[in-house]
N, C-alpha and C positions, 0 to 999 in steps of 0.2 A: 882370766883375762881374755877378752874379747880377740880374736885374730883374723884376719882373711887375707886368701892371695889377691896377684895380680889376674888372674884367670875369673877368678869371684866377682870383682868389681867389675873387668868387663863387663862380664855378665847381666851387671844390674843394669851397668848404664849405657849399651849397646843398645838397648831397643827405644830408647829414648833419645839417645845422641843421634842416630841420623834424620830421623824427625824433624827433630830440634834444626840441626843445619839448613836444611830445603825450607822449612818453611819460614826460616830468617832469612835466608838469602829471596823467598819471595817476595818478605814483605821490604825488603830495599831496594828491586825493583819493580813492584807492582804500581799505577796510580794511585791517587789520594794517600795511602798506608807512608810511602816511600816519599814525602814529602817535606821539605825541613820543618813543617812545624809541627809534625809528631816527634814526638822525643824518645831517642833510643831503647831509653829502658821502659817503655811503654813497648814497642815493638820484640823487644827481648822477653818481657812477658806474656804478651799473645801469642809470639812462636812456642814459651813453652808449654804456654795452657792448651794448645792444639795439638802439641803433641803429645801431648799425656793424655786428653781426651780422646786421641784418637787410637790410641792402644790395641783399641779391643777389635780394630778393622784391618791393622797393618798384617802385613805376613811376619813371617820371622824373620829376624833379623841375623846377620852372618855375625861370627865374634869376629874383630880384628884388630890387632895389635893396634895402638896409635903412634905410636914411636916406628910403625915400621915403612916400608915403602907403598907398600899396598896401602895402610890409612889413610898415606895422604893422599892418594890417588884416590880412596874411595869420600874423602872427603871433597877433593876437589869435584868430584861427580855429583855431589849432592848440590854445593852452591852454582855450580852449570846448571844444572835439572831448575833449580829454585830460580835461577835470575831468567831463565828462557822461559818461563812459565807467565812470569812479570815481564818479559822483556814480550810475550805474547796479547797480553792483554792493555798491554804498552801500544801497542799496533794498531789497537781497535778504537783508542782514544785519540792517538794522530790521526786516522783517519777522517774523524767525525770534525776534526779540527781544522784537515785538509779541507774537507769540505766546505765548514766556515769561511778559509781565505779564500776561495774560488768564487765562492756567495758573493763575499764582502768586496772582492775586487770589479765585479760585477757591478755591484750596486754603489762604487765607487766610495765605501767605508772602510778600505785599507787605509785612507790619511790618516784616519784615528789610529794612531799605533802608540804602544804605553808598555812599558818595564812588566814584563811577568814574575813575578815573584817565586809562583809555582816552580819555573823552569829554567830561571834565570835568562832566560833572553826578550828579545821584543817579542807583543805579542800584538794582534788586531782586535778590534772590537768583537766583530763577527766570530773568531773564531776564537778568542775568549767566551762570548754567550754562548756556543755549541759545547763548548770542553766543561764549563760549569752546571750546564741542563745536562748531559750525557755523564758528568760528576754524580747527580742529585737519581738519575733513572739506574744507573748501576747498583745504586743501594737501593730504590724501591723494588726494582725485578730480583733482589736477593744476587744480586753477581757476586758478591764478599761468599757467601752460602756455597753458588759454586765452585768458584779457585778454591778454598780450601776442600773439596769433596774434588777439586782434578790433581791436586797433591798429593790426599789421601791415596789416590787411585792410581800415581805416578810410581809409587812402590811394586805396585802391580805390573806393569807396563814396563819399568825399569828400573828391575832391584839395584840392592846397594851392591854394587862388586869394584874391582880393584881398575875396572875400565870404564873412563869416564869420557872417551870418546864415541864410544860404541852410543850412545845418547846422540852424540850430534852427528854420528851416520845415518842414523836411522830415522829422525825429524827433518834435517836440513832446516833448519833456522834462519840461515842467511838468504835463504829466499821467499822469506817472510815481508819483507820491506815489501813486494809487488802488490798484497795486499791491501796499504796505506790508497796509493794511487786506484787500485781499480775501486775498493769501497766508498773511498772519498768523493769521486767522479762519479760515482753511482746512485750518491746521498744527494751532490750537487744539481746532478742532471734536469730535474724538472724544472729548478728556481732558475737555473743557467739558461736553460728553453723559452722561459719566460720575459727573463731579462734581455734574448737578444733578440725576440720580439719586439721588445717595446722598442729597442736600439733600431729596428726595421722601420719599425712605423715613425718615430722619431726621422730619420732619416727621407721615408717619403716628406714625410710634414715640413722638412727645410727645403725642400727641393720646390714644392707646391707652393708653399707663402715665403717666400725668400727674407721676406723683412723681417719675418718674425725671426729674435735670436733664440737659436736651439738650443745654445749652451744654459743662456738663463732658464728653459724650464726644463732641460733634460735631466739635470742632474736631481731636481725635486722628484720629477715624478719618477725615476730607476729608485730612487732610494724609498719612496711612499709604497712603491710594488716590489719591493724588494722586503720590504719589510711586513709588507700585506702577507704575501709568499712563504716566509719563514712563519709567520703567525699561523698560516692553515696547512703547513707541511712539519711544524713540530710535532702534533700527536702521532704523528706517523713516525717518527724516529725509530720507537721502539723495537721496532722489526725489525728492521735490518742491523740496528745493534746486538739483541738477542739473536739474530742467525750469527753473524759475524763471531762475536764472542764465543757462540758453541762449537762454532768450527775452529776455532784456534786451542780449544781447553781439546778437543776431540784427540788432538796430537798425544795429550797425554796422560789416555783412559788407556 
């Protein structure tokens, strides 16, 4: 008759189980993956196919009771580490979005506003089209490749132990949100430059032909160069998402 203890099974399924945790707690808050129309047990099996393939990279893992008080605590450390990893890469997608509404408010395309479904709140045109191109370049520069290789490497940086605050001393997370605003501001800035140029010149032009009304053609041409603007500043994107993203996965190499 077949037998084993409670120390055996540990054993097997210790270097597997916290794996498994972190990188489900990532994938329910990362974008795209973390969205309601992937379906749970699709994401319950990529966490576990990665961490099984990743076996052969992680360190060793500590045995720990689960019934005890340390498990839960090292369990609670693992879905912290996994949702701030998501909740990082979470940062670099508001950003790009921020940016959008600053665009779109500019160029006077915040009236279009429409039900996000993604996110369940309203959302704008402009920074709808930035969140869905900065959707589609995430997956072309391989960004899914890297979150799981900063998970991987989150084991290293910080094992599995019975302190699961000691992670958020050492990141400070909650000062992550500063990021949103300055990358945002920073993606916006040249279209922003451009749009209150044309707001300048606009403005001479009422003052000069008085008769002419400003309103009737101002709002045409901010919006034809605004949308000029976005058309010869999208291939540029790439960049400063690719920095931005590496510097937020860098937290947890």
């Amino acid at each position: 008759m077949l037998t084993f203890t409670e120390a055996q099974v540990l054993a097997w399924i210790t270097p597997l189980l916290w794996p498994f945790l972190r990188v489900l707690a990532l994938f329910g808050a990362m974008p795209l993956i973390a969205q309601r129309s992937v379906p749970m047990r699709l994401r319950v099996g990529l966490a576990f196919l990665i961490a099984l393939a990743a076996q052969a990279s992680l360190p060793e893992m500590p045995v720990i009771a689960l019934d005890s008080a340390a498990g839960v605590l090292a369990i609670v450390q693992q879905v912290l580490i996994g949702v701030s990893l998501g909740f990082a890469v979470r940062i670099v997608f508001a950003a790009i979005e921020l940016a959008g509404e600053v665009i779109g408010l500019q160029m006077g395309l915040n009236f279009a506003g429409f039900f996000d479904p993604s996110s369940g709140g309203q959302g704008t045109a402009a920074s709808r089209f930035f969140g869905v191109t900065i959707s589609w370049l995430f997956i072309v520069i391989n960004g899914h490749l890297l979150l799981i290789a900063a998970v991987v490497q989150s084991f290293e940086a910080f094992p599995v132990g019975p302190d699961p605050f000691a992670f958020l001393r050492s990141v400070q997370p909650q000062v992550w949100g500063a990021e949103i605003f300055a990358l945002g501001l920073w993606i916006a800035l040249p279209l922003v430059a451009m749009l209150l140029f044309v707001n300048f010149v606009l403005g001479i032009v009422s003052r000069v032909a008085q008769q002419m009304n400003v309103f009737a053609i101002g709002f045409p041409i901010s919006l034809s160069v605004g949308l000029i603007g976005m058309l010869l500043t999208l291939p540029m994107m790439g960049t400063p998402f690719t920095m931005a993203l590496e510097r937020m996965l860098d937290y947890f190499r």
